[in-house]
N, C-alpha and C positions, 0 to 999 in steps of 0.2 A: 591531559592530552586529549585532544579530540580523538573523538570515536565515528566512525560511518555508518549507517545502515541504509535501508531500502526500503521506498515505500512505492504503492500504486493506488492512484485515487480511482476509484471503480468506475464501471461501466455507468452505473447508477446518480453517481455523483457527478459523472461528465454529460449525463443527460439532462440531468436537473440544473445546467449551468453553475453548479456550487466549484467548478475550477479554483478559481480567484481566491474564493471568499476562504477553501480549505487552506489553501496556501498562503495567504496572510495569517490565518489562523497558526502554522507552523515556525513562519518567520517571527511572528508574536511570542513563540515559544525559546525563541533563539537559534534555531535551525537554521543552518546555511546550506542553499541548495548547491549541490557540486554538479548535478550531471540531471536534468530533464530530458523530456521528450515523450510528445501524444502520441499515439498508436495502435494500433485493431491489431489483438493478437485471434489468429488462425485458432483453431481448437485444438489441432494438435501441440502448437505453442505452449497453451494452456495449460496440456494436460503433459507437456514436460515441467512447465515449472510448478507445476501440482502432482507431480508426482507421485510425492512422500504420501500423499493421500491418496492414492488409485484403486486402495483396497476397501476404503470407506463407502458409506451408502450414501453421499453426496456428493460423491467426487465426478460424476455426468454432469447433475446440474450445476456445480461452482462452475467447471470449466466451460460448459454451454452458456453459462449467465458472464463469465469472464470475456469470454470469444464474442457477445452481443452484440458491441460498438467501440466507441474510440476508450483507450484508459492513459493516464497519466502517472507515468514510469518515472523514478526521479532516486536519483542517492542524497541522502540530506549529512550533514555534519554536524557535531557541538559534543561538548565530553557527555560524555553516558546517553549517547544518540540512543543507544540498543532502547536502554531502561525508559527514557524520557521520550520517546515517540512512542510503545507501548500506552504508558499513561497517558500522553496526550489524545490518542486514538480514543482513550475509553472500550469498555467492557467489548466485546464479540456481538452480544446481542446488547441491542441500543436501549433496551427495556431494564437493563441492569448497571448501562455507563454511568456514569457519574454525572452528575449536573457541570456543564461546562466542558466537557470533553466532545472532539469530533462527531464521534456515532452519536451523542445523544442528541447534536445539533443536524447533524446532515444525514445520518440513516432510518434508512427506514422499514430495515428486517435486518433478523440474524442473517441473512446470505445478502443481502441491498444494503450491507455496512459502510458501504462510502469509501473506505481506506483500508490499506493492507500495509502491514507492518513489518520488517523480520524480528521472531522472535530472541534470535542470540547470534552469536559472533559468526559459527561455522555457516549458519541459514544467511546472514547477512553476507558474507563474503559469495556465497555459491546463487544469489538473486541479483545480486551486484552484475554478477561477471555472465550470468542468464539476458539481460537486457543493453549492459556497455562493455564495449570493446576499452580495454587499455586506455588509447589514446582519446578517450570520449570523456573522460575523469579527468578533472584541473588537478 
């Protein structure tokens, strides 16, 4: 059965023109996009869907480097979306991704990773419904 999750190609990735190239990369993986759309989130935006981090000693600079410029917001599908866009992302920091995964190809620091993932079912449902309304979901 297909599964959903949620991803956002960074500020970084949308400045380096790698749009395109990310997202063939995912359709390459078997991903079907259900729901896009480019965007400038506000800081406060940010720092709602960053939340869960507010206590951490990076959680200014993600949400200040997130709030930079445009990102691309997207729900993708395929069974075990959760598990297999993880992998496909590669490691956190790009210096540990695997050969052939997103960050090792398009990031270019631990916080300049390119792409944003969810990591499980309840985070995926609650980033889902942070960016699309209902009726924005085929």
């Amino acid at each position: 059965m297909a599964q959903r999750t949620f991803s956002i190609l960074k500020p970084d990735a949308v400045r380096a023109g790698q749009t395109a190239a990310i997202l063939a990369e995912l359709q390459k993986t078997g991903f079907t996009i259900v729901a896009i759309k480019k965007m400038v989130l506000s800081k406060p935006q940010a720092q709602g869907f960053y939340a869960v981090h507010a206590k951490r000693p990076f959680f200014d600079s993600l949400t200040t480097f997130m709030s930079s410029g445009s990102i691309v917001a997207m729900v993708l599908e395929k069974e075990n979306a959760i598990a297999d866009l993880r992998k496909a992302m590669g490691a956190t920091n790009p210096a540990d991704a695997e050969p052939g995964t997103i960050r090792k190809k398009f990031a270019r620091s631990i916080e300049e990773n390119a792409i944003h993932g969810s990591d499980g079912e309840e985070t995926a449902a609650f980033e889902i419904s942070y960016f699309f309304a209902g009726c924005e979901l085929i």
